[in-house]
Residue frames as qw, qx, qy, qz and C-alpha x, y, z in Angstrom:
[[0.008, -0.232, -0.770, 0.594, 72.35, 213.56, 65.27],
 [0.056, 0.761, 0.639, 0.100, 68.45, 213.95, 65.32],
 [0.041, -0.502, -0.060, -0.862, 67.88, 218.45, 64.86],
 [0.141, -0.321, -0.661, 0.664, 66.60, 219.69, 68.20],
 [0.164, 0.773, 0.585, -0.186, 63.14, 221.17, 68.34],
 [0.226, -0.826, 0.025, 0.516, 64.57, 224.49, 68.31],
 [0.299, -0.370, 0.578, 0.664, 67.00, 224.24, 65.22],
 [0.494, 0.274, 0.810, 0.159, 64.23, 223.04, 62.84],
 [0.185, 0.879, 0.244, -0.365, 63.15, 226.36, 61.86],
 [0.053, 0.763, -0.497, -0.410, 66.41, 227.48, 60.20],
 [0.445, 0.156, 0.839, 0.271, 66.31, 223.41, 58.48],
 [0.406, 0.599, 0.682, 0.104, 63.27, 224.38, 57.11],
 [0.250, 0.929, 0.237, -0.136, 64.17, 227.93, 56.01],
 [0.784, 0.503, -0.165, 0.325, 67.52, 226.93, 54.27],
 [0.118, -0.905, 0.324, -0.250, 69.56, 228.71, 57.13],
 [0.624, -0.380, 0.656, -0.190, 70.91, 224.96, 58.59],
 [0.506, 0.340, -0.624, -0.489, 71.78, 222.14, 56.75],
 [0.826, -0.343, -0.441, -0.077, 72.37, 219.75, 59.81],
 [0.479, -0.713, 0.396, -0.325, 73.27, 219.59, 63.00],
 [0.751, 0.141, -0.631, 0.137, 76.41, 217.26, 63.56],
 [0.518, -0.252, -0.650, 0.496, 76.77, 217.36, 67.72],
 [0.372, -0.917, -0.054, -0.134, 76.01, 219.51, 70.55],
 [0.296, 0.747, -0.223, 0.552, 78.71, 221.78, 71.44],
 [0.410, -0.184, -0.846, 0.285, 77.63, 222.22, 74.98],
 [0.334, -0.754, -0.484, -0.292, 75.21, 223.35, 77.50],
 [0.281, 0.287, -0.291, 0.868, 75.71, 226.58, 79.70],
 [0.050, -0.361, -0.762, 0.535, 73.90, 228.00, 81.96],
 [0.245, 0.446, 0.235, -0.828, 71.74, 229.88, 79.70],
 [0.585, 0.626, -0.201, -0.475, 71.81, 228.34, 76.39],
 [0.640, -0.430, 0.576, 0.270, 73.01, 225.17, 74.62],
 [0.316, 0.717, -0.242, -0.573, 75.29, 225.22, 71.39],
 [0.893, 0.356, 0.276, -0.002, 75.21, 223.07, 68.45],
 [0.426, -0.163, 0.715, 0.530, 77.59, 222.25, 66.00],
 [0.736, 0.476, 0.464, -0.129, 76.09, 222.80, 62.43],
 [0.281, 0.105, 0.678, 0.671, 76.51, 222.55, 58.65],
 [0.301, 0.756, 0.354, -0.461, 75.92, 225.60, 56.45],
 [0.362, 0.842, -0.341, -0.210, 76.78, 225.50, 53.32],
 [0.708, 0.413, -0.430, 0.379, 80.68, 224.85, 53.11],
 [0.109, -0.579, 0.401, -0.701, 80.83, 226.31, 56.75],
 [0.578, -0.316, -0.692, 0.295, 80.89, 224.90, 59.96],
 [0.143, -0.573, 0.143, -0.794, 79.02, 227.29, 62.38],
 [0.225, -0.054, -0.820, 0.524, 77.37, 227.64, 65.53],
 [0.338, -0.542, -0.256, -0.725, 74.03, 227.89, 66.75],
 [0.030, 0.215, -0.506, 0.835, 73.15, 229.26, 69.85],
 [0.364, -0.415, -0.662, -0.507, 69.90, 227.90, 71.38],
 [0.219, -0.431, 0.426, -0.765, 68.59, 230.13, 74.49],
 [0.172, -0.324, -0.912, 0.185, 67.18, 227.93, 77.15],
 [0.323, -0.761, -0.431, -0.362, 63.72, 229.27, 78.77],
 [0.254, -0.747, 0.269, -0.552, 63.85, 231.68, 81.45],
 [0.845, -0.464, -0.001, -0.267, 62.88, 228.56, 84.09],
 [0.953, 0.113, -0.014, 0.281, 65.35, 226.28, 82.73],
 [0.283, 0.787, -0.232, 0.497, 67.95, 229.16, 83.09],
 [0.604, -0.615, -0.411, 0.297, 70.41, 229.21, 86.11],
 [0.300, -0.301, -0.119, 0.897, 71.56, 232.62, 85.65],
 [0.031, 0.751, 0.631, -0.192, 68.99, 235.12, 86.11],
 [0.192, 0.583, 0.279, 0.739, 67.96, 238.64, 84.39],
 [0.315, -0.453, -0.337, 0.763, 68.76, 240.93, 87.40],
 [0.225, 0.961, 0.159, 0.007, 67.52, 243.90, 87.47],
 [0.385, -0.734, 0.199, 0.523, 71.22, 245.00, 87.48],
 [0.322, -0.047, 0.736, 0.594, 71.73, 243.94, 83.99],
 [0.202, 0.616, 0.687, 0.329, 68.61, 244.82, 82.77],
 [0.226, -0.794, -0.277, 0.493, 69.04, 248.15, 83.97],
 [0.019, 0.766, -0.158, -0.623, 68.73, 250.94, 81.34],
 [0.268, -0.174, 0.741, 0.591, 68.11, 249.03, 78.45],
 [0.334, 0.088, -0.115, -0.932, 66.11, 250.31, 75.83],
 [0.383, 0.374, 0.765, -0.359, 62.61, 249.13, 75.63],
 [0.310, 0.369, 0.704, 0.522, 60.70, 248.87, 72.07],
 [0.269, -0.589, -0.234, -0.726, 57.13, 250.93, 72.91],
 [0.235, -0.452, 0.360, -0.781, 55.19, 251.45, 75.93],
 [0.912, -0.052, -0.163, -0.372, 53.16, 248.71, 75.25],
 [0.854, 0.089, -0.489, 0.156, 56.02, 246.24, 75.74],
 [0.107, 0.463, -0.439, 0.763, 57.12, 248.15, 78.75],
 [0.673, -0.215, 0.074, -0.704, 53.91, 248.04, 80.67],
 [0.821, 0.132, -0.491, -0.261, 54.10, 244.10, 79.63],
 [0.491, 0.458, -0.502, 0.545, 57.40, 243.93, 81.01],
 [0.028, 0.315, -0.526, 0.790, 56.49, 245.17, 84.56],
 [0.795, -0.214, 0.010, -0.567, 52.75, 243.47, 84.96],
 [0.110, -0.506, 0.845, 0.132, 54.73, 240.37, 84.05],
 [0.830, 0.297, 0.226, -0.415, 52.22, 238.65, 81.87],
 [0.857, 0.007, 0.432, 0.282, 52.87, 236.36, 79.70],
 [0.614, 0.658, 0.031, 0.434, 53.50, 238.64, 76.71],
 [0.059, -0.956, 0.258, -0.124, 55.49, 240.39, 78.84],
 [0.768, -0.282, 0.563, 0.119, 57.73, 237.26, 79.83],
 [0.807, 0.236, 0.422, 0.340, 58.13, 236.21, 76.52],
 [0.347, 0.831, -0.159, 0.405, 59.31, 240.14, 75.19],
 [0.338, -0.792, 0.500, -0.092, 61.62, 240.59, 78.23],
 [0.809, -0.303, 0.472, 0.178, 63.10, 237.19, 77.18],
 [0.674, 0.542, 0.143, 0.482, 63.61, 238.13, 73.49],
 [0.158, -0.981, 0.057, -0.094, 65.24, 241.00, 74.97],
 [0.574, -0.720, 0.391, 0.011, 67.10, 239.48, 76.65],
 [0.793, 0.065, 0.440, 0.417, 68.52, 237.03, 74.14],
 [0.485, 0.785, 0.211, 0.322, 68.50, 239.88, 71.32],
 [0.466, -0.810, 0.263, 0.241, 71.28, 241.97, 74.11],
 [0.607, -0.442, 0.590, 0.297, 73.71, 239.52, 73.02],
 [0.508, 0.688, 0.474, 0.208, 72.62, 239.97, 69.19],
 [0.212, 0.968, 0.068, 0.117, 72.89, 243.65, 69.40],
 [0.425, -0.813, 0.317, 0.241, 76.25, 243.31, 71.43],
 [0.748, 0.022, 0.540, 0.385, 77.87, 240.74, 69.21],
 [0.430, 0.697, 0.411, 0.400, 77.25, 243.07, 66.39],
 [0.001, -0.948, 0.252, -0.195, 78.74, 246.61, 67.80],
 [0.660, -0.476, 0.520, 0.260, 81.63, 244.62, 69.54],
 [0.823, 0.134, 0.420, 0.359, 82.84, 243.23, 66.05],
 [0.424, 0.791, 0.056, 0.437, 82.40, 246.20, 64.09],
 [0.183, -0.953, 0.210, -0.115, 84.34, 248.35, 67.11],
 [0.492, 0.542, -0.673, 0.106, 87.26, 245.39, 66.59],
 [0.524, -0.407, 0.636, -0.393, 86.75, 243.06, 69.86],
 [0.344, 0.107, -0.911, -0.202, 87.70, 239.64, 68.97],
 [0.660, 0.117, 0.643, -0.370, 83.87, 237.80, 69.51],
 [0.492, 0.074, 0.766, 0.406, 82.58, 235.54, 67.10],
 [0.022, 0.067, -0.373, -0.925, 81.04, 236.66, 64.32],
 [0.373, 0.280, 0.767, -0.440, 77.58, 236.78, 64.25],
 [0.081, 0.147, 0.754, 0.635, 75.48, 235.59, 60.97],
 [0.394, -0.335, -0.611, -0.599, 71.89, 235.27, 61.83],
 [0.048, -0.148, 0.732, -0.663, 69.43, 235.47, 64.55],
 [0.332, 0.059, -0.764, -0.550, 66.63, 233.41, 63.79],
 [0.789, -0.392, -0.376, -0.288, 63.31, 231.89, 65.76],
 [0.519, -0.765, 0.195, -0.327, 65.65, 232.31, 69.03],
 [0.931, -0.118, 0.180, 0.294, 68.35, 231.00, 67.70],
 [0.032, 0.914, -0.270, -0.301, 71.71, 232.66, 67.27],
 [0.919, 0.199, 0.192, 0.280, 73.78, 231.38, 64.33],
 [0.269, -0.953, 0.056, 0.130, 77.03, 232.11, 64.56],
 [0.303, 0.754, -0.581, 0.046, 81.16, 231.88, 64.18],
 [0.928, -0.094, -0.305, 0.192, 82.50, 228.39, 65.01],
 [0.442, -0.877, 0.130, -0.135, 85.72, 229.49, 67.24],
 [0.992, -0.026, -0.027, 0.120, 88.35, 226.86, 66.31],
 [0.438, -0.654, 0.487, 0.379, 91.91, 226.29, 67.23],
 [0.064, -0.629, 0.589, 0.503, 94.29, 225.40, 64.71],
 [0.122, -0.057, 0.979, 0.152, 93.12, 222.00, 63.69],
 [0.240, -0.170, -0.088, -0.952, 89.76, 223.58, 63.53],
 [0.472, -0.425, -0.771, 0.043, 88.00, 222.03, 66.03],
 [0.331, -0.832, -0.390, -0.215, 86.43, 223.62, 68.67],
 [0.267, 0.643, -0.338, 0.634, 88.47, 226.41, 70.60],
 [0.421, -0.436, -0.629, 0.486, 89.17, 225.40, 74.81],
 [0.227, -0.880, -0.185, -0.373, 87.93, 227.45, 76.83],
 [0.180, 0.757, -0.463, 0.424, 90.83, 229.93, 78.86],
 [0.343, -0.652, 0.630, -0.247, 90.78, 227.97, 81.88],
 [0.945, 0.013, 0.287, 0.157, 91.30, 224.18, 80.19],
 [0.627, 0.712, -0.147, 0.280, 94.24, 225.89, 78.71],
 [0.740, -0.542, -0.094, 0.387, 97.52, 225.57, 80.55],
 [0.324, 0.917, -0.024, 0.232, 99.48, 228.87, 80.68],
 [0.694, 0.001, -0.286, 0.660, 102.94, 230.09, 81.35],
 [0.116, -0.794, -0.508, 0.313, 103.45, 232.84, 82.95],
 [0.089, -0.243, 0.304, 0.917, 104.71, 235.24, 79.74],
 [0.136, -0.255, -0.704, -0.649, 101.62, 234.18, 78.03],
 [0.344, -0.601, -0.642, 0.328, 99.48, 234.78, 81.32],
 [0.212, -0.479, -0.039, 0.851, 100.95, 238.22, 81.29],
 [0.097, -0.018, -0.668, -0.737, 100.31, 238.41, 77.25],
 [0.137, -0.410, -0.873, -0.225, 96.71, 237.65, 77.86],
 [0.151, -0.803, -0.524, 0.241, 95.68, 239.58, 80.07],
 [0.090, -0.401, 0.201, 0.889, 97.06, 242.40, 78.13],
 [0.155, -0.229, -0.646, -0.712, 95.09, 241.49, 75.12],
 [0.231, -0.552, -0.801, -0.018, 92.04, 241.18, 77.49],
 [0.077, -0.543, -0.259, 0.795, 92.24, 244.32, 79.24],
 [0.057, 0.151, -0.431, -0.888, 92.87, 245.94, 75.76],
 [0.185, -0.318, -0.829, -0.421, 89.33, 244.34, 74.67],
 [0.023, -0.730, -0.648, 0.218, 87.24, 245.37, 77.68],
 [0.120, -0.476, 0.063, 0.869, 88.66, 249.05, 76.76],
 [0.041, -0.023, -0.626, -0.778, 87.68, 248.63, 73.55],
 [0.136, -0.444, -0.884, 0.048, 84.11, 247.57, 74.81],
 [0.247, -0.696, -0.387, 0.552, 83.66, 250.21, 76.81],
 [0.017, 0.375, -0.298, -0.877, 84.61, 252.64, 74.13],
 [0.227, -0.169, -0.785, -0.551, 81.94, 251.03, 72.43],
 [0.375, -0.365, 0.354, -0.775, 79.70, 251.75, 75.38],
 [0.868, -0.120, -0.416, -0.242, 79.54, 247.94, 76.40],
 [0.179, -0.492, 0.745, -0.415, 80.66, 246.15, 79.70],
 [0.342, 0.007, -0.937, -0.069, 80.43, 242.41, 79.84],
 [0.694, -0.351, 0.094, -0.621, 78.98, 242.19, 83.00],
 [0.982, -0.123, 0.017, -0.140, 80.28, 237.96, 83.25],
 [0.781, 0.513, -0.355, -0.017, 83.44, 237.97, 82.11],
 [0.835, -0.383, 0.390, -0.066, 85.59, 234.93, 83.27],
 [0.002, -0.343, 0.903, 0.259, 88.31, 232.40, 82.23],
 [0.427, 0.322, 0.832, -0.145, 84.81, 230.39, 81.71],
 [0.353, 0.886, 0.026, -0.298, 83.59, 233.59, 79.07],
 [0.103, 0.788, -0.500, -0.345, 86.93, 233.24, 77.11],
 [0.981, 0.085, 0.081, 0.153, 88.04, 231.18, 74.33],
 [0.403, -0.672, 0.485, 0.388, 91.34, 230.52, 72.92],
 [0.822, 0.519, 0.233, 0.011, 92.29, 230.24, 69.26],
 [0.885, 0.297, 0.149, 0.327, 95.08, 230.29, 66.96],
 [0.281, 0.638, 0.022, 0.717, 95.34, 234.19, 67.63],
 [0.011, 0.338, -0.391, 0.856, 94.33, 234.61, 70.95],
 [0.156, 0.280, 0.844, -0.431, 91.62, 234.98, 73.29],
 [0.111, -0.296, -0.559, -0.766, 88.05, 235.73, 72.39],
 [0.302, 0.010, 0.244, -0.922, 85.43, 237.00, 73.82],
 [0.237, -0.355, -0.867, -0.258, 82.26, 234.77, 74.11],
 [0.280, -0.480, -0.680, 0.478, 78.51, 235.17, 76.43],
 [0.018, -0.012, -0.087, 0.996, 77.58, 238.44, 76.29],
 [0.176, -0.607, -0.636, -0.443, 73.31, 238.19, 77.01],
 [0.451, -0.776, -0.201, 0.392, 73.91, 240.17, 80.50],
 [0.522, 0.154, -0.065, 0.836, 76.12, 242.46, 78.48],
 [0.147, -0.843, -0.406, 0.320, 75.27, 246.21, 80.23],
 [0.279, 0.845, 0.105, 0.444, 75.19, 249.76, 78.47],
 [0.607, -0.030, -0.241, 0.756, 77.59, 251.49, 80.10],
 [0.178, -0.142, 0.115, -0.967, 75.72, 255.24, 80.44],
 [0.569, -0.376, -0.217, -0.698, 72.37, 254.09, 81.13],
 [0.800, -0.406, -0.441, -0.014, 73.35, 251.39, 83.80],
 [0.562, -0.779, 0.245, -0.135, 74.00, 252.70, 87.62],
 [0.899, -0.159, 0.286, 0.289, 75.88, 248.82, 87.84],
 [0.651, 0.724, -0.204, 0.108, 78.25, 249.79, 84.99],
 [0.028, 0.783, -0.536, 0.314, 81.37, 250.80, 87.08],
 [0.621, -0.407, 0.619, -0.256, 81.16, 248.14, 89.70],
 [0.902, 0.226, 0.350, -0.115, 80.36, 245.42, 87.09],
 [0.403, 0.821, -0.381, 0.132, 83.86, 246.70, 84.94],
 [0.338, -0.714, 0.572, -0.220, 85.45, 246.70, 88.18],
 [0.714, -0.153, 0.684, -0.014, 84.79, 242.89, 89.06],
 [0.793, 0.604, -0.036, 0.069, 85.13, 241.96, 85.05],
 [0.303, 0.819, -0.400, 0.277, 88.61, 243.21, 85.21],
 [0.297, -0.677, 0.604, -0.297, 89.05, 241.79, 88.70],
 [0.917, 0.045, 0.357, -0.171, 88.52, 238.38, 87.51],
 [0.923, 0.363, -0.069, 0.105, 90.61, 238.37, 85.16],
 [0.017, -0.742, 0.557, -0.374, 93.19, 239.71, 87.50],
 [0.612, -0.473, 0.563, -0.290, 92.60, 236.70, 89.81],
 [0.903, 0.416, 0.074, -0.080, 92.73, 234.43, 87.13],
 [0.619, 0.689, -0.266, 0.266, 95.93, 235.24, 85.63],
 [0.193, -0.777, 0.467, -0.376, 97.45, 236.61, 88.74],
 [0.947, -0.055, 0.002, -0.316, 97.63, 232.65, 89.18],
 [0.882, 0.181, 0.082, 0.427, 100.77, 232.55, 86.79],
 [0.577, 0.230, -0.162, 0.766, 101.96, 235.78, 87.30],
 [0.299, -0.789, -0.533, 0.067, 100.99, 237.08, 90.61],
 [0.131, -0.202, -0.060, 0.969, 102.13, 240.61, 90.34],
 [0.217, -0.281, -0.488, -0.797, 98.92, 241.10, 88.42],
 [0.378, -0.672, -0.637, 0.016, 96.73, 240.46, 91.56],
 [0.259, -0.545, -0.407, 0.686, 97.81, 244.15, 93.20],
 [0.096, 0.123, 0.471, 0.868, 96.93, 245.89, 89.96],
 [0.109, 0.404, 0.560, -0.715, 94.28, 248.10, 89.88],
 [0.230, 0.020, 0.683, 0.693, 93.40, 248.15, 86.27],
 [0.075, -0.631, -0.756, -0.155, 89.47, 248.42, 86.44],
 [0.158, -0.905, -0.221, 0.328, 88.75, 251.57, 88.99],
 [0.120, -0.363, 0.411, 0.828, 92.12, 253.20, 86.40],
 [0.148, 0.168, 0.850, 0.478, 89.73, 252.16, 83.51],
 [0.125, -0.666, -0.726, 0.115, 86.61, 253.62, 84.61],
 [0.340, -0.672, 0.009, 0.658, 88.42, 256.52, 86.35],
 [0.023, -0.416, 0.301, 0.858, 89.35, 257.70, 82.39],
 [0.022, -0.576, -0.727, -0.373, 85.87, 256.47, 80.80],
 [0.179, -0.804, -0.554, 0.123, 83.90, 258.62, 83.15],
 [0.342, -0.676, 0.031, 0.652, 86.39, 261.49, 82.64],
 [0.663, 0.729, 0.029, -0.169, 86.07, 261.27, 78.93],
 [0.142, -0.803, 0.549, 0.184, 89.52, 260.28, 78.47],
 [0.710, -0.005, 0.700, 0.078, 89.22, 256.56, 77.63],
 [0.481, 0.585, -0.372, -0.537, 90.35, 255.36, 73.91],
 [0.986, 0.026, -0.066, -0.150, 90.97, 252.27, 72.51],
 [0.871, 0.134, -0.333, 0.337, 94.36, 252.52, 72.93],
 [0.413, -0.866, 0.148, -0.240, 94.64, 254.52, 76.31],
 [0.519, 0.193, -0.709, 0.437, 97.94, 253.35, 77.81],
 [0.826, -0.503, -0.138, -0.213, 96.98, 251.70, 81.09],
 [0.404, 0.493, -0.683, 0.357, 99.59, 251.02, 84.10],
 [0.608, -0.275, -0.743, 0.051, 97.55, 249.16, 86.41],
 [0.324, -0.115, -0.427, 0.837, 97.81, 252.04, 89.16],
 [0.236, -0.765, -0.350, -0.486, 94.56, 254.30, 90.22],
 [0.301, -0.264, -0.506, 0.764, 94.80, 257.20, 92.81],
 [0.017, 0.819, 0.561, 0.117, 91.80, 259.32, 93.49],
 [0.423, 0.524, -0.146, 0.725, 92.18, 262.32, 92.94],
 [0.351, -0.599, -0.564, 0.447, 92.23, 264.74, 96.19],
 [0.169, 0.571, 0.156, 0.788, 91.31, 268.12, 95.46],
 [0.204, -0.316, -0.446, 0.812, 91.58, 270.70, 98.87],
 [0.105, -0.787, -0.607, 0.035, 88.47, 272.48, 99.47],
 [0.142, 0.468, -0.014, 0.872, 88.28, 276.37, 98.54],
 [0.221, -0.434, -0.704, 0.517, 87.80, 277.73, 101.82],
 [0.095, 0.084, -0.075, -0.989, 86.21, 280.86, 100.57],
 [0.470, -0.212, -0.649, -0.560, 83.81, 279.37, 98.45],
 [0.472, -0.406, -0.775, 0.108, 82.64, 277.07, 101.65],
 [0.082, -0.547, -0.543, 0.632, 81.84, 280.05, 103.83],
 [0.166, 0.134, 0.074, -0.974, 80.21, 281.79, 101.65],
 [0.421, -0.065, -0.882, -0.201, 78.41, 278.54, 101.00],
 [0.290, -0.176, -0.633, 0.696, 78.09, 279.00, 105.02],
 [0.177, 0.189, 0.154, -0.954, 76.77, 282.76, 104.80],
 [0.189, -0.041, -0.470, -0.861, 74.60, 282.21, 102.39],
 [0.511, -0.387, -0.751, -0.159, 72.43, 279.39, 104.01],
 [0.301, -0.263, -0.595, 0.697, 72.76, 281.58, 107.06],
 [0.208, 0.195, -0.106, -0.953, 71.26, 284.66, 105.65],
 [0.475, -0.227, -0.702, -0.480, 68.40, 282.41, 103.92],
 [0.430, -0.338, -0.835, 0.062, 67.85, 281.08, 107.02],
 [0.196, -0.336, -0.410, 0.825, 67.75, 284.33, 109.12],
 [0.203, 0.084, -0.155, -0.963, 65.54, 285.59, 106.62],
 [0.536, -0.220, -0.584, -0.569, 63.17, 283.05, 106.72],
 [0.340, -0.397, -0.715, 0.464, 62.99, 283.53, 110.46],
 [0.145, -0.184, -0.211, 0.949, 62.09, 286.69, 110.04],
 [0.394, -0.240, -0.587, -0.665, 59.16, 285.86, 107.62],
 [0.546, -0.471, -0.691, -0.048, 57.54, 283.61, 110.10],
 [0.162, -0.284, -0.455, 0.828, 58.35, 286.48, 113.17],
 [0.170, -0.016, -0.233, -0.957, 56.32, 288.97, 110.60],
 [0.363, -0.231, -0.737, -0.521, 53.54, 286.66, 109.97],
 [0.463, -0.244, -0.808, 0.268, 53.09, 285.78, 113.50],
 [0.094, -0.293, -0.311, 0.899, 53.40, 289.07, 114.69],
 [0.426, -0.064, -0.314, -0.846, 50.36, 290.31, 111.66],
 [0.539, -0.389, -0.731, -0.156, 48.12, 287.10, 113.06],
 [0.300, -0.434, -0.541, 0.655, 48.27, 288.56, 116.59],
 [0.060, 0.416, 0.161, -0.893, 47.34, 292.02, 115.81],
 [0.371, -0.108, -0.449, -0.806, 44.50, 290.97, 113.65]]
């Protein structure tokens, strides 16, 4: 097929050899087939903000780091250079994530190169190496329904211990290969300590893929796996291989009455003393 505007860069700088098909076209980005080498990869070509139907909330963009001040400033006037750095941001997210996710062992593809806004990448393939389905063109029983979403949980844990949270993830986010699922998507992916959203955005990550699964084996739709997940991130307790049992109770810790009245006294006394200030003052303004 003819190279797309976009791909020609990596032609001409030996990274591409050709492009044999489009892959297909998401809502943020569409992916190519190519020839590198002896390799069959993938390149990732972001669409333009406009052309984009899923948008850079501020919830996702919340608490990610920012180069200098200059590009900060840019960022918030929303000039053009600022548009065009808050979009390499944004595409470079899913760079930086792809790259701490692999090394911390989460099955995403590998990632090779990231090039004139283009991400070249791991092909994904099933057995026959063709392109891997994606989790929900894949028809599941419901031991292997159960078996998935164990390996998935286990992955966002591992994320999170890597201080990442998807932020999308879906039976549309997931392939399926020879070994399992995989992780795909990840330009909304959110820091976990520096974003407010973090917890809530786990939560519904997790709860998707409860509602998903819970399809073929619907004991998994009363599980509670996310707010338990969180619950022993935010407690420092979370590892990659925390044993999880799908149960969360908050704790309830009983209130030291002592503590609360003298909690009591104290604001009383403050307050009785700072009636007396203003009785003094009043009383020295009168007799002058």
């Amino acid at each position: 097929m003819k190279t797309p505007s976009r791909i020609v860069p990596l032609v001409t700088d030996g990274l591409v050899d050709r492009v044999l098909r489009q892959l297909m076209s998401g809502k943020e980005a569409m992916v190519y087939v190519v020839q590198c080498g002896d390799e069959i990869r993938c390149a990732k070509v972001y669409k333009e903000a406009n052309k984009r139907s899923f948008r850079q909330a501020v919830d996702y963009t919340e608490g990610r780091k920012i180069k200098n001040s200059r590009q900060a400033r840019a960022m918030e006037k929303g000039s053009r250079y600022g548009r065009q750095e808050q979009e390499a941001a944004w595409q470079h997210a899913e760079v930086d994530a792809l790259y701490r996710l692999a090394a911390a062992g989460v099955r995403v593809p590998t990632p090779y190169n990231f090039h004139e806004g283009v991400l070249l990448m791991e092909l994904v393939a099933d057995e026959d190496g063709e392109p891997a389905p994606r989790l929900n063109d894949v028809v599941l029983s419901d031991e292997v329904a159960r078996q998935f979403h164990a390996i998935l949980l286990r992955q966002v844990v591992r994320m999170l211990c890597a201080g990442i949270v998807h932020g999308d993830l879906s039976e549309y986010n997931v392939l399926v290969d020879s070994e399992g699922p995989v992780i795909i998507d990840l330009p909304q992916a959110i820091d976990a300590a520096a974003n407010n959203n973090a917890s809530r955005m786990l939560e519904r990550d997790v709860d998707n893929l409860a509602a998903y699964f819970g399809q073929f084996a619907p004991e998994l739709l009363t599980t509670s796996y996310g707010k338990e997940i969180w619950s022993l991130y935010e407690t420092g307790k979370l590892h990659p291989e925390s044993e999880l049992t799908g149960v969360f109770k908050p704790e309830e810790t009983l209130a030291d009455l002592n503590e609360v009245m003298q909690i009591i006294d104290a604001a009383s006394d403050e307050d009785a003393a700072r009636r007396a200030r203003k009785e003094a003052a009043r009383h020295g303004d009168l007799s002058g």
